[in-house]
MITORVO-706716 format. One record per atom (N, C-alpha, C): x, y, z; atom name. Coordinates in Angstrom, 2 decimals, padded with zeros to 5 digits. Atoms other than C-alpha are relative to their C-alpha. Layout:
N
@east:X; north:Y; up:Z; name:CA
...
% end
This chain:
118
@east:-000.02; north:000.51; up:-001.36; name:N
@east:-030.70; north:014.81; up:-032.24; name:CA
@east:001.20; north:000.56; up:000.75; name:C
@east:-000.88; north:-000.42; up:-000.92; name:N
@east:-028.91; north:016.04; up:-029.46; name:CA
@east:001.31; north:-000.86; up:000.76; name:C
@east:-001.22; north:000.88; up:-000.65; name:N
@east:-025.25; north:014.81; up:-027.71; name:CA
@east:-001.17; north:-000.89; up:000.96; name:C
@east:000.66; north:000.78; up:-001.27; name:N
@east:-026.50; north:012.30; up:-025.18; name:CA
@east:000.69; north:-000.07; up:001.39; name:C
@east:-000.58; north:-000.56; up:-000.79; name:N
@east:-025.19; north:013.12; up:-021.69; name:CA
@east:000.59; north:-001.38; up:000.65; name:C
@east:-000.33; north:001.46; up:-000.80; name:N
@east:-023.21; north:009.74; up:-019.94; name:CA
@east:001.00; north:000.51; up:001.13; name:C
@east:-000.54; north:000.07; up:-001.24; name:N
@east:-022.55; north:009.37; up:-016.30; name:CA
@east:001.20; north:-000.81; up:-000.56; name:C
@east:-001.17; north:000.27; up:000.10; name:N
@east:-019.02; north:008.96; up:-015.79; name:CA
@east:-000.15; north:-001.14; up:001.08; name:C
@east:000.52; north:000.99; up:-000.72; name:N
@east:-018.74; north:005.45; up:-014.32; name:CA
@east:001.23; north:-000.28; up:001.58; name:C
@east:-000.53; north:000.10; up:-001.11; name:N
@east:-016.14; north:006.81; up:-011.61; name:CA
@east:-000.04; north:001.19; up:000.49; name:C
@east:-000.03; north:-001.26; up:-000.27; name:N
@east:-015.76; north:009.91; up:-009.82; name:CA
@east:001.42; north:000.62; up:000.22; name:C
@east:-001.66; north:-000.16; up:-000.34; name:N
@east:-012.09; north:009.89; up:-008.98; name:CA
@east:000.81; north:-001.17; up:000.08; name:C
@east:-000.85; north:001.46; up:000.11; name:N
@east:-009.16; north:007.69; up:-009.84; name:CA
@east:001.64; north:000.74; up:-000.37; name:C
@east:-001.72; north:-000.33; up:000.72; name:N
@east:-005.37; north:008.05; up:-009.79; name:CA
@east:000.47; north:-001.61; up:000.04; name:C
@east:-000.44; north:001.97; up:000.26; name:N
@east:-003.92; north:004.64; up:-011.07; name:CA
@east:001.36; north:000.08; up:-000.04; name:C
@east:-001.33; north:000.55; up:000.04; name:N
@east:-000.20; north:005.17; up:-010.79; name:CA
@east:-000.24; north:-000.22; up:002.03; name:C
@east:000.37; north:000.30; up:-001.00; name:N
@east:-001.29; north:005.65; up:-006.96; name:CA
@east:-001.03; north:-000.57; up:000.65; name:C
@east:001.31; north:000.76; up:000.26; name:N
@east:-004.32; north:003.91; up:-007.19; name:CA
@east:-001.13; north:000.18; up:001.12; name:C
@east:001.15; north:-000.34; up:-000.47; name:N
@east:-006.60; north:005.60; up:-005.52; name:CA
@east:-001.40; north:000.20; up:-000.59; name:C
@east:001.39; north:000.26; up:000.65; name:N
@east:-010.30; north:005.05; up:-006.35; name:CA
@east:-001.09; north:000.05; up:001.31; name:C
@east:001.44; north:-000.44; up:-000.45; name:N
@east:-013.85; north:006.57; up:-005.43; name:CA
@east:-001.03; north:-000.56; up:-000.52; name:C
@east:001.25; north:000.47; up:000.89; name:N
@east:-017.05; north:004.90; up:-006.24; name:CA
@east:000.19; north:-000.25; up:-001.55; name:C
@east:-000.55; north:000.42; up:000.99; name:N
@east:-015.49; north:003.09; up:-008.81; name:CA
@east:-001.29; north:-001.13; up:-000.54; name:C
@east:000.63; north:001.35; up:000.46; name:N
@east:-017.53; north:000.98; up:-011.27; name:CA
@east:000.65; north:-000.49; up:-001.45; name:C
@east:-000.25; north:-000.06; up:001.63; name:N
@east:-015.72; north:-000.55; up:-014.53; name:CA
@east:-001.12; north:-001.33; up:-000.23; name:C
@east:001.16; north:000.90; up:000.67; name:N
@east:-018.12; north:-002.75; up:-016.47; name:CA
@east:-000.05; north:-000.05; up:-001.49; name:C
@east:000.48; north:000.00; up:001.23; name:N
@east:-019.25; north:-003.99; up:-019.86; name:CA
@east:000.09; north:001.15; up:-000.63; name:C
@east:000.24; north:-001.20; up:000.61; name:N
@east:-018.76; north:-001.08; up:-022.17; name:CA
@east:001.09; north:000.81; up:000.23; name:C
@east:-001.33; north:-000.80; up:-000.33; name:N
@east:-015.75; north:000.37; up:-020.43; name:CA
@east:001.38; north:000.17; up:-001.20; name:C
@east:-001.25; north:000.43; up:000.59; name:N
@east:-012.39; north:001.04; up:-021.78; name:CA
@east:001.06; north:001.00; up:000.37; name:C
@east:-001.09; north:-000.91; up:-000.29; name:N
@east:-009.19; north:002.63; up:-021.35; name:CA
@east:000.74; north:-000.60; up:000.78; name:C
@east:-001.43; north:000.37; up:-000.17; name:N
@east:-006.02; north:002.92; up:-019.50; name:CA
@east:-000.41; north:-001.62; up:001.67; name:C
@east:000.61; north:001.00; up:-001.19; name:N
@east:-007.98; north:001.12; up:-016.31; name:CA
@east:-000.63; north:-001.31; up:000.03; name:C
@east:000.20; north:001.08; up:000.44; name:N
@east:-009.29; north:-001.54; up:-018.13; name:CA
@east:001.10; north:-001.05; up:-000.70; name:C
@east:-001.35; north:000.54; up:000.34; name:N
@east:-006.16; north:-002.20; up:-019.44; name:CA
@east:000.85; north:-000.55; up:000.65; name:C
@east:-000.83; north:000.39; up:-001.10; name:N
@east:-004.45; north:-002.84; up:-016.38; name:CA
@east:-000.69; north:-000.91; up:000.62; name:C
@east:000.81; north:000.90; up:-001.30; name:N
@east:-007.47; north:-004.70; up:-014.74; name:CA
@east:000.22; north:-001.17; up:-001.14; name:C
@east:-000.03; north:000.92; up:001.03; name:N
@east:-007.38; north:-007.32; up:-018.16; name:CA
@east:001.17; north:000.01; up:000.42; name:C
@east:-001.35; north:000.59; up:-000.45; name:N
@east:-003.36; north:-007.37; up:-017.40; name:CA
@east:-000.48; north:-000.86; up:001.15; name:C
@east:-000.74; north:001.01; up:-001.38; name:N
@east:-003.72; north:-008.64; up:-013.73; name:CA
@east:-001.15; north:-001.01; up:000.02; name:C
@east:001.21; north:000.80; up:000.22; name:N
@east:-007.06; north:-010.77; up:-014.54; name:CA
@east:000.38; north:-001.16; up:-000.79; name:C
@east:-000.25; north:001.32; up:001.21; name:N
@east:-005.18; north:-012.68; up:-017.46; name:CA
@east:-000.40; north:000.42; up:-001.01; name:C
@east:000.71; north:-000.07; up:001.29; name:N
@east:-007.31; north:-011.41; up:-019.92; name:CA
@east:000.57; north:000.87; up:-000.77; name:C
@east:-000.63; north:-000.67; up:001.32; name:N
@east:-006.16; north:-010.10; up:-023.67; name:CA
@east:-000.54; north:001.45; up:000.61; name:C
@east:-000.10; north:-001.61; up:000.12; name:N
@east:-005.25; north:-006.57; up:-023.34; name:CA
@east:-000.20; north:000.75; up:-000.77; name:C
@east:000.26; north:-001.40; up:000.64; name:N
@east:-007.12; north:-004.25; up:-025.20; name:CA
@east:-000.49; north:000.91; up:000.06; name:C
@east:000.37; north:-000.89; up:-000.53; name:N
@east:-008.31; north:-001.88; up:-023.21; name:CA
@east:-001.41; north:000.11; up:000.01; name:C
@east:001.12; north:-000.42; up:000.39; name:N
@east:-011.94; north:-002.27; up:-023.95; name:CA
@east:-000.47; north:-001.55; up:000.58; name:C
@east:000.91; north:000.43; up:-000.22; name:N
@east:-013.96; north:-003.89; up:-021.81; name:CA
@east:-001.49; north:-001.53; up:-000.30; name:C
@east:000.60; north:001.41; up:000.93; name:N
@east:-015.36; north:-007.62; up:-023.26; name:CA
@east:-000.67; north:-001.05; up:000.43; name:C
@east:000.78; north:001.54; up:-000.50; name:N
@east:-017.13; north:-010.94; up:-022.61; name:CA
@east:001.41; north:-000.97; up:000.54; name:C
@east:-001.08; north:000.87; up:-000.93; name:N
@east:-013.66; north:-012.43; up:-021.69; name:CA
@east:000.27; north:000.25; up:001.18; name:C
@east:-000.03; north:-000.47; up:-000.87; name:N
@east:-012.98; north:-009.68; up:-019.53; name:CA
@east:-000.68; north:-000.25; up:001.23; name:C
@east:001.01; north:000.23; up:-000.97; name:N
@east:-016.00; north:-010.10; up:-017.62; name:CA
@east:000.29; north:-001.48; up:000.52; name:C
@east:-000.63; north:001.13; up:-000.33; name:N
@east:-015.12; north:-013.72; up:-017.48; name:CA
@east:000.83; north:-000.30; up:001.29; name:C
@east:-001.08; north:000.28; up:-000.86; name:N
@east:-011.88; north:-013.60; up:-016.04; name:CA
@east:-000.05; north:001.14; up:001.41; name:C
@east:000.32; north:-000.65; up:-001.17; name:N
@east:-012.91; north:-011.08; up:-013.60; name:CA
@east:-000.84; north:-000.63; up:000.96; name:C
@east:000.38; north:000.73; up:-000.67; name:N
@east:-015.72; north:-012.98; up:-012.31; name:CA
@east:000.53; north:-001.14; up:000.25; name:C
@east:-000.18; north:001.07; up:-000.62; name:N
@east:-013.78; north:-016.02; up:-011.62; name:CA
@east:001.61; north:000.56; up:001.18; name:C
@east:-000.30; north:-001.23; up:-001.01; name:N
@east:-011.30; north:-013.27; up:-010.12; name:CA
@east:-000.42; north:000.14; up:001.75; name:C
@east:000.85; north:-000.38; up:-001.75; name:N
@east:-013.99; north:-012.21; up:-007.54; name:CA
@east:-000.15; north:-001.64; up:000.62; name:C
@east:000.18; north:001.28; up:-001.21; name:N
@east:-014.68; north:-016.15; up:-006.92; name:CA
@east:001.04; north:-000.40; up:000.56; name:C
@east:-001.73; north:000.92; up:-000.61; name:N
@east:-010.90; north:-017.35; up:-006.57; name:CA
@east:000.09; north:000.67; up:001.72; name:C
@east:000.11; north:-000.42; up:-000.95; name:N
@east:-011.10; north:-014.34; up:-003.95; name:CA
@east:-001.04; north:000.39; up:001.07; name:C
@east:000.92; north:-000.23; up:-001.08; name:N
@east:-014.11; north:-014.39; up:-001.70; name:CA
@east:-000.59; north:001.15; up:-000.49; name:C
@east:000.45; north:-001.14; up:000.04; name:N
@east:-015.44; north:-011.35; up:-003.29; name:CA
@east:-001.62; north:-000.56; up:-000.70; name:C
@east:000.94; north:-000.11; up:000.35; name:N
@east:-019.10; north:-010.66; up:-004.35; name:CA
@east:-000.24; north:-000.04; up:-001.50; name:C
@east:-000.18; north:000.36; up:001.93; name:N
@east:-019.27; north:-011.82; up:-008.12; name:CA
@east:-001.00; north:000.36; up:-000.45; name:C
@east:000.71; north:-001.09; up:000.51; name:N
@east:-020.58; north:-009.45; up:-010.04; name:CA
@east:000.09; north:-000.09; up:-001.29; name:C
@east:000.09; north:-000.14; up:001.93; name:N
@east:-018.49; north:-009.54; up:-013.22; name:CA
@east:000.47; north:001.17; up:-000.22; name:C
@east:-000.64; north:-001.28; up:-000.13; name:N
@east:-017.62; north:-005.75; up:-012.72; name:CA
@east:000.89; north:000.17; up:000.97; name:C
@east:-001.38; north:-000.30; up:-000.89; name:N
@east:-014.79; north:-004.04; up:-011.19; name:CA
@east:-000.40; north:001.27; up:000.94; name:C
@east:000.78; north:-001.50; up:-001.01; name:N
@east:-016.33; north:-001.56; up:-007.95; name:CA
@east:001.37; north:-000.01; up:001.24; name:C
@east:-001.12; north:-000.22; up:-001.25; name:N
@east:-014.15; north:-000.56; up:-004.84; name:CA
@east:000.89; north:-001.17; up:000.54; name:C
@east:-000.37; north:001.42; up:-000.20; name:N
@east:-013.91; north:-003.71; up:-003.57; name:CA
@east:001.30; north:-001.06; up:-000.49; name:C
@east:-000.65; north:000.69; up:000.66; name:N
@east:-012.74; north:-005.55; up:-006.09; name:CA
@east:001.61; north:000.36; up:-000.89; name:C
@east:-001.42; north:-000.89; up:000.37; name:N
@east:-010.37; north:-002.98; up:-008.06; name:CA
@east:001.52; north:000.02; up:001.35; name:C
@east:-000.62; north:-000.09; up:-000.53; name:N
@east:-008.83; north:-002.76; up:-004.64; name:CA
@east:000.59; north:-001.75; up:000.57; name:C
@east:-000.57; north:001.15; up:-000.33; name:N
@east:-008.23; north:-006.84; up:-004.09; name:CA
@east:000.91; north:-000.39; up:-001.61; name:C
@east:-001.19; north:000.40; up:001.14; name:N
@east:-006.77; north:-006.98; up:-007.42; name:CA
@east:001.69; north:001.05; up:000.37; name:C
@east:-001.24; north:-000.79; up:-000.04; name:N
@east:-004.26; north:-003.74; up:-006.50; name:CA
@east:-000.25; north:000.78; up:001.13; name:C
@east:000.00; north:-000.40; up:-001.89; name:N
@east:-003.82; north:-003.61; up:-002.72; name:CA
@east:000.71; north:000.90; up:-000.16; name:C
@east:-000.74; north:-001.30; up:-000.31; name:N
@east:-002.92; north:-000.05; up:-001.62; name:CA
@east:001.14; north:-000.21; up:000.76; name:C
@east:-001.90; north:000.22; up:-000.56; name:N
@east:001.01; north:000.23; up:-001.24; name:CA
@east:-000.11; north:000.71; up:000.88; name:C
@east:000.33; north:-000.49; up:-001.09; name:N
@east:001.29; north:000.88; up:002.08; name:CA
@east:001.24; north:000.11; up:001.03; name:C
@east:-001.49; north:000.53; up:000.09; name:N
@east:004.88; north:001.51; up:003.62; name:CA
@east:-000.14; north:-000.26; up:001.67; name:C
@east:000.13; north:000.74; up:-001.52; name:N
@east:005.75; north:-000.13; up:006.82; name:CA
@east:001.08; north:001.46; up:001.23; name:C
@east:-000.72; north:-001.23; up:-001.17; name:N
@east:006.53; north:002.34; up:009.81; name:CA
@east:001.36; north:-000.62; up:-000.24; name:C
@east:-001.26; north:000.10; up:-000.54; name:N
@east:010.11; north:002.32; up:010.64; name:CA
@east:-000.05; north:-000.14; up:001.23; name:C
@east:-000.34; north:-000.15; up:-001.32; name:N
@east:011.31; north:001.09; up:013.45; name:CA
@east:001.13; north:000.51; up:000.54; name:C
@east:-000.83; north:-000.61; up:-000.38; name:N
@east:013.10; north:003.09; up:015.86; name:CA
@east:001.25; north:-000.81; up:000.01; name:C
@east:-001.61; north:000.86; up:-000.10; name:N
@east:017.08; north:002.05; up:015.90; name:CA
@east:000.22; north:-000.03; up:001.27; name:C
@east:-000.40; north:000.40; up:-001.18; name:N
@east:017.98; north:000.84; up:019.15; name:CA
@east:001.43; north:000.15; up:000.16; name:C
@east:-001.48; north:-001.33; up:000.05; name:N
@east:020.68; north:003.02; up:020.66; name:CA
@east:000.25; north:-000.65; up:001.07; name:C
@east:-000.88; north:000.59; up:-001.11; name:N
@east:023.23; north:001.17; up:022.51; name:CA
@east:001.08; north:001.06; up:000.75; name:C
@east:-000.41; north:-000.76; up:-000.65; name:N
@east:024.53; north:002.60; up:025.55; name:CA
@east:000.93; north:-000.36; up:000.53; name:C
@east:-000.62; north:000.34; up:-000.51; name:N
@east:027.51; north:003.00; up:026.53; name:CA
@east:000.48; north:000.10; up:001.84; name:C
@east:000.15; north:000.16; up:-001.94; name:N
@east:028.21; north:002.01; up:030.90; name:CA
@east:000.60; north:001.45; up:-000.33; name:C
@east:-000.72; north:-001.02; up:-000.95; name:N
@east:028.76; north:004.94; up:032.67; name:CA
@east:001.51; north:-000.14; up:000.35; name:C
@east:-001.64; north:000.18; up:-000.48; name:N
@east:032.61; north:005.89; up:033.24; name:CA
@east:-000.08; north:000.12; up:001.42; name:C
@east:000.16; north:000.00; up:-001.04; name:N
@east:033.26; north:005.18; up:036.57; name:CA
@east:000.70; north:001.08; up:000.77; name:C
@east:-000.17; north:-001.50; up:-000.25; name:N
@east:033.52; north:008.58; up:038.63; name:CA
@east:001.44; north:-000.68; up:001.15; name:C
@east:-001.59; north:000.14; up:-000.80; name:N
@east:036.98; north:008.66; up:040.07; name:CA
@east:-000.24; north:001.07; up:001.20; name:C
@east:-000.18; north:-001.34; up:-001.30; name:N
@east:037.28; north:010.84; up:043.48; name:CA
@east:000.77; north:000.94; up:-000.41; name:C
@east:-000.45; north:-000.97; up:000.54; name:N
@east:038.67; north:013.93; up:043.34; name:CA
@east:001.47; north:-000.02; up:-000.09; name:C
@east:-001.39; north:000.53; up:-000.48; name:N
@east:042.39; north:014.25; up:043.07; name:CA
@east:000.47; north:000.22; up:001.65; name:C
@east:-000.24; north:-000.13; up:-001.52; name:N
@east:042.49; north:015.78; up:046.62; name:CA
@east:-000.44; north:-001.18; up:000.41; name:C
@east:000.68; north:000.82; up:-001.11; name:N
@east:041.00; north:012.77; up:048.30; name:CA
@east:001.10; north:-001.01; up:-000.64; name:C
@east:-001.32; north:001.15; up:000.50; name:N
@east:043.68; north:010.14; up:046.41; name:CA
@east:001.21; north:000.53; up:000.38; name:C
@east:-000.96; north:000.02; up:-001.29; name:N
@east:046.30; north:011.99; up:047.82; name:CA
@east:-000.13; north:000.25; up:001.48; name:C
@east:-000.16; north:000.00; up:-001.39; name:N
@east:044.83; north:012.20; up:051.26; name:CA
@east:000.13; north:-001.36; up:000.30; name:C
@east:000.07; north:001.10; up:-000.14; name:N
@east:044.23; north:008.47; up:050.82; name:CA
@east:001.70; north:-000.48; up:000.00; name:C
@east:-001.33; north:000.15; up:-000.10; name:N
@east:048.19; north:008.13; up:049.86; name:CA
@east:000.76; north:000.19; up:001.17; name:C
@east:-000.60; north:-000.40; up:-000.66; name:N
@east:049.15; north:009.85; up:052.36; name:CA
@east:-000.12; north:-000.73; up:001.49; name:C
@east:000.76; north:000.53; up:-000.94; name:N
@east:047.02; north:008.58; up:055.14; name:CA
@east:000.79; north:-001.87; up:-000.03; name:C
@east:-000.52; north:000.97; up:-000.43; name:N
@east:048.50; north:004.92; up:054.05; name:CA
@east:000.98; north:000.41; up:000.24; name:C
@east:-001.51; north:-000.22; up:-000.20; name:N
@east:051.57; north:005.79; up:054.56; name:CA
@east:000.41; north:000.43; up:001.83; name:C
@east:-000.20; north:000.04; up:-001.24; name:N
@east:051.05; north:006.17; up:058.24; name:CA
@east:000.51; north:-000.74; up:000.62; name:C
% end
């Protein structure tokens, strides 16, 4: 008998930045992504996919308004590990200093001197 060919049950995933494409983990799964979803779920960490797992995931999706399924799809992967998202900066507010006040020229302060002096 021949290998048997299995759809990959994501198409793209980076998990230190956690970006995810048509993500499905489910029954049967396992690895480093299941590992992390059982960390933040509660459930025993062993990377593989279980009847607890599923468990604590579906009460997961109910705690949060999500569509309870029991599996982990876009959705849900992303309410367990909201995309870090950094906050604009705000511009620094540049204090100004007054205008120096324009003095006349020196010719005109001594015509003014002079002039009192009449």
């Amino acid at each position: 008998m021949g290998s048997k060919h299995m759809e990959p049950i994501f198409s793209a995933i980076k998990i230190n930045n956690l970006i995810v494409t048509n993500m499905l983990i489910k029954r049967g799964s396992s690895g480093a992504v299941v590992r992390q979803i059982q960390e933040r779920v509660g459930a025993l960490i062993t990377g593989v996919w279980d009847t607890a797992t599923q468990r604590k995931v579906l009460e997961f999706q109910k705690q949060n308004g999500l569509h309870q399924t029991a599996e982990v799809n876009d959705e849900t992967y992303n309410t367990l590990f909201p995309p870090k998202v950094k906050p604009k900066a705000k511009p620094k507010a540049v204090e100004s200093e007054p205008a120096p006040k324009k003095m006349p020229p020196k010719s005109a302060q001594i015509k003014e001197e002079t002039d009192g002096n009449k």
